[in-house]
N, C-alpha and C positions, 0 to 999 in steps of 0.2 A: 465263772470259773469254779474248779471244787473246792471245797470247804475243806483240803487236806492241803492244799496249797504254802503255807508257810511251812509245811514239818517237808513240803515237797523239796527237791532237788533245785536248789536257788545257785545259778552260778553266772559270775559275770566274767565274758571271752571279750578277747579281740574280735568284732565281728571281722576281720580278716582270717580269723582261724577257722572259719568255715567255709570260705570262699575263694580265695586267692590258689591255683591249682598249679602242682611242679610236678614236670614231668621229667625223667631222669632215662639216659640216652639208654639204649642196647644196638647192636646192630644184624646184619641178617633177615631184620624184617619184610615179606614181602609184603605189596603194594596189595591195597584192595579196595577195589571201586564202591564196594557197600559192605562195610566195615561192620564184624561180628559184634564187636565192642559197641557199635549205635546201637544196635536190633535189642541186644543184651540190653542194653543203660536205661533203668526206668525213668532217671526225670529228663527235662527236653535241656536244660543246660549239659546232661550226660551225653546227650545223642551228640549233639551238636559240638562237642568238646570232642567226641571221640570221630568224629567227620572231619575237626579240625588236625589234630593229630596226625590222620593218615591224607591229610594237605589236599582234602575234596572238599573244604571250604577255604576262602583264603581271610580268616578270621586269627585270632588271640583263642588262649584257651580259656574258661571263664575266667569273670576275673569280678573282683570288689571293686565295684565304682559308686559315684555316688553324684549327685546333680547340685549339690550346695544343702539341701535339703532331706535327702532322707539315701541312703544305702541299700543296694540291690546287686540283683545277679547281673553283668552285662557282658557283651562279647564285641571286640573292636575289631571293625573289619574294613578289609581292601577294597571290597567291591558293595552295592548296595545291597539290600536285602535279598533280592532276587534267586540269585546262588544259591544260597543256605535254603532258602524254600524248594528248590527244584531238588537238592539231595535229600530234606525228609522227606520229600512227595514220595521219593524212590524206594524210604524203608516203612512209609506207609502213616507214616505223622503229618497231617495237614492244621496246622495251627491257626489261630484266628491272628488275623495282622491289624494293627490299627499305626499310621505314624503319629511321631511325639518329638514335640518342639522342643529343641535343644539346641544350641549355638556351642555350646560346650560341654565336656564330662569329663570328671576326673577319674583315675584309674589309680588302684593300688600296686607300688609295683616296688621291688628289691632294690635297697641301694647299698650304695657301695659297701656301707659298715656291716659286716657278716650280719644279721637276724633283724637289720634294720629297715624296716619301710617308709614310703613316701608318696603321696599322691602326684601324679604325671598329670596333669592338661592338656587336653587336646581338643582343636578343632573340629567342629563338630559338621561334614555334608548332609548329613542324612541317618535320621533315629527311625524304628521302627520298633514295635512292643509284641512280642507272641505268647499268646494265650494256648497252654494245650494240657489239658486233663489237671486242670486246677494249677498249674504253673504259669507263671510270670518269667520269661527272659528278655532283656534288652538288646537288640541289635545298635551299633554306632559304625556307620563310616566314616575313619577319620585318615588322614592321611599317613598311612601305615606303609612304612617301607616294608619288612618283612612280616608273613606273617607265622602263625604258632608251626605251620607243619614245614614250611620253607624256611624255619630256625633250625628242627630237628636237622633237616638232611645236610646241613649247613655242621651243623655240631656229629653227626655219624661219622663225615666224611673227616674231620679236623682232629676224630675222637684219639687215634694213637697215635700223630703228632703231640697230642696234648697230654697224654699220658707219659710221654718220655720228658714233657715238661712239669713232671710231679704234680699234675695236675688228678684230683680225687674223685671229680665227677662234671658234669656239661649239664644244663640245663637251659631251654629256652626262656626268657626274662619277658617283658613287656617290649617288642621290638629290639631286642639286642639277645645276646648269650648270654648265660652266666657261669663261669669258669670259677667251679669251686679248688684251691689249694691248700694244704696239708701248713698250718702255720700261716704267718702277716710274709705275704712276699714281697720282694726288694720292685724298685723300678725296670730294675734288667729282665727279673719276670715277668714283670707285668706285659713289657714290652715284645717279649720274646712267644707270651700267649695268643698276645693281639696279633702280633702278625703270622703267627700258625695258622689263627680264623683267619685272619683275612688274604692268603693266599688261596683257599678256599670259595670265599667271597667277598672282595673288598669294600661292599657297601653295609656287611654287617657294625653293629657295634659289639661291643665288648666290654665285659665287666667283669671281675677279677675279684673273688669273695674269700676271706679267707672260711675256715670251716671244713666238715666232712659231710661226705653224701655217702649212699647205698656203694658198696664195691661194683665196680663195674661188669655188667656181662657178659661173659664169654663170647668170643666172635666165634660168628659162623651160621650157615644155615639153622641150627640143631638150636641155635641162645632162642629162649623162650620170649614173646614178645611181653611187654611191661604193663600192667593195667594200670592207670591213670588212677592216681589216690589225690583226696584233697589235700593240701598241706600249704600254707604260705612259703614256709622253711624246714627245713630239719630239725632245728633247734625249735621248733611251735611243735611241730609233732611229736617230740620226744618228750617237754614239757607234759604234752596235752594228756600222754600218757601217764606220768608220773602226778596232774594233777589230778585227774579224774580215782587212781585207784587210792590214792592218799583221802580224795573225798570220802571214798566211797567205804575205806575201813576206819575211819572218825565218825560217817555217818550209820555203821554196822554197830560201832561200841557207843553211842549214844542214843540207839532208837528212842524214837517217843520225845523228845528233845530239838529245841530249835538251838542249830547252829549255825556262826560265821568261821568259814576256813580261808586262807590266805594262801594256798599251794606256791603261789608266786613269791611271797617273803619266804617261804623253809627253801625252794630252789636257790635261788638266789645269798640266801645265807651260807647255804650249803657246798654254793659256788667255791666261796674262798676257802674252805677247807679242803676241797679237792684240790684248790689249785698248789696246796701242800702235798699230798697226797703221794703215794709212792706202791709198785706191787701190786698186790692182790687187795690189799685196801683202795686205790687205786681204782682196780677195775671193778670191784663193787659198788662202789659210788657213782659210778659209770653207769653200770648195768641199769639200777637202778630210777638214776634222774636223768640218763638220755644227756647228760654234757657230751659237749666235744674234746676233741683232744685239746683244745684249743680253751683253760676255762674262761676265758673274755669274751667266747661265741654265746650270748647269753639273748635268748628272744625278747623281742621291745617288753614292755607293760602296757602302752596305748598313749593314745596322745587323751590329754585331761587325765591322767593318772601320774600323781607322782611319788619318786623311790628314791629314798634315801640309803646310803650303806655305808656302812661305819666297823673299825678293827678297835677293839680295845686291847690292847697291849702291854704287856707286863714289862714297865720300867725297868733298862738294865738289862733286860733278858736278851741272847744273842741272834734274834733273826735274821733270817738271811735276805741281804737287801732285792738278791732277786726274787722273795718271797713278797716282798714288800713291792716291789714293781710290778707282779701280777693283782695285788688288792688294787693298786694303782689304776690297771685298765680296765679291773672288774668295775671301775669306781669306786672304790673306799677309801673314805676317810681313817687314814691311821692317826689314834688318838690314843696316849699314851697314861698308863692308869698302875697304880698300886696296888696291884690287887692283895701280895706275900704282906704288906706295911698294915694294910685294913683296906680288907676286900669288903666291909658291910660299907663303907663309905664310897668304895670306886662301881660298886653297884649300885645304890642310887643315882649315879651320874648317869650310867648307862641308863637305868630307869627313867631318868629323868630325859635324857637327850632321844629316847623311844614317845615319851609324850608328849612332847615337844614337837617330834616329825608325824605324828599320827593327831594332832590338834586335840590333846589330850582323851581322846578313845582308848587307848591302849597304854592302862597304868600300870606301875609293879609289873613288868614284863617277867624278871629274874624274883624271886620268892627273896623275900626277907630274911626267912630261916634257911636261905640256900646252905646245902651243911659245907665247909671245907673250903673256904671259897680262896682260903689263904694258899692255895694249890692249883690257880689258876693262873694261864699263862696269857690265854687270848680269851676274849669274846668276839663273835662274829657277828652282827646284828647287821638286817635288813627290815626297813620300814616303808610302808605302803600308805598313802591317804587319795583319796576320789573324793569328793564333791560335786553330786552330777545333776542337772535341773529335766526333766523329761521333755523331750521330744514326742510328739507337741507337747504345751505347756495347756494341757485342756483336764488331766487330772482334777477331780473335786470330789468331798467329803461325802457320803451318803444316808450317814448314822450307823448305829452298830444293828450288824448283823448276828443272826447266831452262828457258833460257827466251831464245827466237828472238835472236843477234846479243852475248847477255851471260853463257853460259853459265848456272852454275847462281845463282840469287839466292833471296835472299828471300820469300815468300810469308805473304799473311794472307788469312782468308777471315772470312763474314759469312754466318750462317746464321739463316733467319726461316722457318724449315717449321714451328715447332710452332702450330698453330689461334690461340695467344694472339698470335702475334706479331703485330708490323705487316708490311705490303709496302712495299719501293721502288719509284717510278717509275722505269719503264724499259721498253724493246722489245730486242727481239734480231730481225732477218729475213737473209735469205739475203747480205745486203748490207751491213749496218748494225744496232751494239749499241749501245743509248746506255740508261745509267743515269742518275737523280740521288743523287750523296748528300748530305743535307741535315748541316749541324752543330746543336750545341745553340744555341741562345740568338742564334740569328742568321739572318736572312732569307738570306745567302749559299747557297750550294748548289755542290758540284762536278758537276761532266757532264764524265764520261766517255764522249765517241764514240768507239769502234773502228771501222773501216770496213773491209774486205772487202781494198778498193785501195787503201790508205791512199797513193802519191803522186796516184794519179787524183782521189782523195776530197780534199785539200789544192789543188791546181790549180783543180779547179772550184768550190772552196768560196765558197759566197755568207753575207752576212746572213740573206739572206730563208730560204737550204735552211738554215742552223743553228736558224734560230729556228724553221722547221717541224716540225725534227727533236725541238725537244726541248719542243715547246709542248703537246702533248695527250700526252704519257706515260701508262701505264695505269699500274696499282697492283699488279703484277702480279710484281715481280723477290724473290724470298726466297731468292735465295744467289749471292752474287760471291766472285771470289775474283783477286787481282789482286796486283803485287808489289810490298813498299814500294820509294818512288823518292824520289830528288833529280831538281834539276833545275834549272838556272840559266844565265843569259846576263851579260855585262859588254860595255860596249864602245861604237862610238857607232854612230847609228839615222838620223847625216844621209843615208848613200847611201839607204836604205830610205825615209827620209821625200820625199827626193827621187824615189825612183823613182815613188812613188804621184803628183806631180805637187808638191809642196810644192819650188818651184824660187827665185824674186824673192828670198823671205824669206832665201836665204845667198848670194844675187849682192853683191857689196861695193857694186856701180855699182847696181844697180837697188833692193836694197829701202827700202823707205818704213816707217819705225817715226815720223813724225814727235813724234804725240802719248806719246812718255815724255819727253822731254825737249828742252827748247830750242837746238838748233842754229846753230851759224855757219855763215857761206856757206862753201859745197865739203862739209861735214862730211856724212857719212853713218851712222846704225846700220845695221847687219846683224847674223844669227845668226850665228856662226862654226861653231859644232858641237851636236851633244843627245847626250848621254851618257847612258846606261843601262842600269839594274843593276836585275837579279831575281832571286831564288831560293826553290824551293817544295821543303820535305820532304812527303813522304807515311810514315804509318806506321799500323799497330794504333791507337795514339790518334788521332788526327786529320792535322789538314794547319798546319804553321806555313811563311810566306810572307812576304818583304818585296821591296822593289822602291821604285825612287828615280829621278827624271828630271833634269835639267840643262841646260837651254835657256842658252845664253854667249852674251851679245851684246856685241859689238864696236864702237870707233867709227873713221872711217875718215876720212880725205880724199878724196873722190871727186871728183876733177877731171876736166873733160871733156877 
């Protein structure tokens, strides 16, 4: 690997965020026997998702599956392989087929809790593997009542009954629907959604999330057809967005420097101050971090990752309990502190209860000489720890290498050439080398990008090219070798939250927190500052990581 690799673009995803694919309804569309969307789609998971769409395969649309062992692209289908081979023949992809012994595979797929996932089981008739132009897809026949394009016309047809039931968007799920609503709906809706679909088709299922989707498109011949984006959820893709440019202007004002960032702790802290939030403050915190109307619609962290979130609370002070019941389903612990009495002592608590959840990685989260701290009303903290052992467990030492900017260091490599082994996903091109390495016992995943240019590759980094980059991986990498690293950041993240457009919310005159707490006239909340601490080891075993956020708000006299 290259010897710019630590200072390179280290980010650890759901590998669900790259694979799990939602497609969101329009109607109008006509039929077509060989779909512009295959011909277009460069990788074969594209073709073959966009074949499934327009219901000329009777497949699922990709999807994250995984065999007990290692995670991949796969596609669950009605019929055996056959099918699917006879529609690429037709746009001119003849793939290499080999069958693969599976009695079972698991499927990643939506449940019921708005941004929540869950692996589904299913029996397995018939595995088949396709090889075509350096990609790897899995065909599975399992016993699949509906399949991805016979959901669609199932959800088209149900689509403005279901809008008259405030319902915000339709989406195909893993053999059922998923009927996104505005808010947590009662039983009576729920009941009242199910049987819209299923007058429709009564052998669908149905599933009832709260949350928002895309505004729906205009009927009619004229509505434009939808192009298939990757996205687990709405709440992954709006994150994915908010954490990639949060990266990527930490990693503009620290060139030449190795960092740990936690985009997931400042989301998630950031959560419960929106869910105060009011106006045009409001909609900026919106705009920016991609929530829903909804702040409890909050995407997982991963299974093997776990998150703590805590309210420090200014004794005495008058919040409003329905403020307190959205920290509630955000998950927060409300913990109640002194700040106006002696705030240097109710912030060591908080310090201490941040080291505490991060296995002491993440100390002094809040500065010692924070100034004023007797003017605080909340703290909002979120904390993050992982402890992950790699997949496979074949990691070892190498001695030190030399190595571009740090002399000589450390080295481990991972070697998979013997026929029994497994592969990593991963590509290498003249441009860009991205691997995954998966851990055990945990959906998480590292990706490692090396880029070529790495400040060019950072300045133009988007959402949309990261999740390209590492969404159809081949199977294809049997030996890295790369140097163990640290890597951590401290400090606060308001200019950087600022820079991305996150402004009202630390104006002392302008922001709007009405709904935490009850106000006197003149009185204002604001944030004061976000405080933020991360740090990630890499070594031969795995990767250990924690990281902790600190949203301080203040209350003010704001006199005009």
């Amino acid at each position: 690997m290259s010897g710019d690799l630590v200072r390179a673009l280290l980010l650890a995803l759901a590998a669900a965020l790259a694979l799990a694919v939602a497609f969101f309804l329009a109607t109008g569309r006509p039929p077509s026997p060989v779909p512009e969307e295959a011909l277009r789609a460069e990788t074969l998971w594209g073709k073959i998702g966009a074949l499934a769409y327009y219901d000329v395969v009777k497949t699922t649309e990709p999807r994250l599956c995984s065999d007990g062992v290692a995670n991949f692209t796969c596609f669950l289908s009605k019929t055996d392989v056959a099918p699917v081979l006879e529609a690429l023949d037709k746009i001119g992809v003849r793939p290499e087929v080999a069958p693969v012994e599976a009695k079972w595979v698991l499927a990643l797929d939506v449940n019921h809790t708005a941004g929540g996932f869950y692996w589904r089981n299913f029996t397995v008739l018939g595995a088949w593997e396709l090889r075509w132009n350096n990609q790897t897809v899995r065909i599975y026949q399992v016993p699949l009542k509906r399949s991805y394009g016979e959901l669609l016309r199932v959800g088209e047809k149900a689509l403005k009954a279901l809008m008259s039931e405030d319902a915000s968007g339709v989406a195909p799920g893993l053999d059922q629907l998923v009927v996104y609503v505005r808010g947590r709906p009662s039983g009576e809706e729920i009941e009242r959604i199910d049987q819209a679909v299923k007058r429709i088709d009564p052998g669908v299922d149905v599933v009832v999330v709260p949350g928002i989707s895309p505004e729906p498109v205009a009927e009619g011949p004229s509505a434009p057809s939808p192009v298939p984006i990757t996205a687990p959820s709405l709440a992954l893709d709006a994150y994915g967005r908010f954490a990639v440019e949060l990266y990527k202007r930490a990693a503009l004002e620290r060139q030449g420097e190795n960092i740990a960032l936690s985009p997931y702790s400042v989301y998630v802290a950031f959560a419960m101050a929106y869910a105060g939030a009011s106006g045009t403050t409001r909609e900026e915190i919106r705009r920016i971090f991609g929530f829903a109307d909804d702040p409890c619609v909050l995407p997982p962290a991963g299974r093997g990752v776990e998150v703590a979130v805590s309210a420090w609370l200014q004794a005495g002070f008058p919040f409003k309990q329905s403020y307190l019941q959205r920290l509630s389903c955000i998950g927060a612990e409300a913990k109640w502190a002194d700040f106006a009495g002696g705030y240097k002592s109710a912030m060591r608590e908080v310090n201490k209860w941040v080291a505490e959840r991060t296995r002491g990685l993440v100390r002094d989260l809040v500065p010692e000489d924070y100034p004023r701290g007797e003017d605080v009303c909340a703290v909002l903290v979120s904390a993050v720890f992982f402890n992950g052992t790699w997949w496979p467990e074949r990691f070892v030492r190498v001695g030190k290498r030399e190595f571009k900017g740090a002399g000589p260091v450390e080295f481990m490599s991972l070697s998979l050439t013997s026929c029994a082994d497994p592969s990593l996903r991963g590509r290498v091109s003249e441009d860009l080398a991205v691997v995954e390495l998966p851990f055990n016992n945990s959906d998480v995943a590292l990706y490692v990008v090396v880029p070529r240019d790495l400040p060019s590759f950072v300045k133009s980094l988007s959402y949309e090219q990261l999740r390209e980059a590492i969404s159809s991986l081949p199977d294809e990498v049997v030996y890295v070798e790369m140097p163990l690293f640290r890597a951590e950041f401290k400090g606060s993240v308001k200019q950087l939250l600022m820079e991305m457009g996150v402004v009202e919310a630390f104006d002392a005159r302008r922001a709007d927190f009405p709904e935490i707490a009850y106000l006197g006239p003149g009185e204002r909340l604001y944030i004061d500052d976000v405080f933020h601490g991360a740090y990630v080891k890499a070594d031969e075993n795995g990767v250990v990581a924690g990281a902790a956020t600190a949203v301080v708000v203040k209350l003010v006299c704001a006199k005009a």
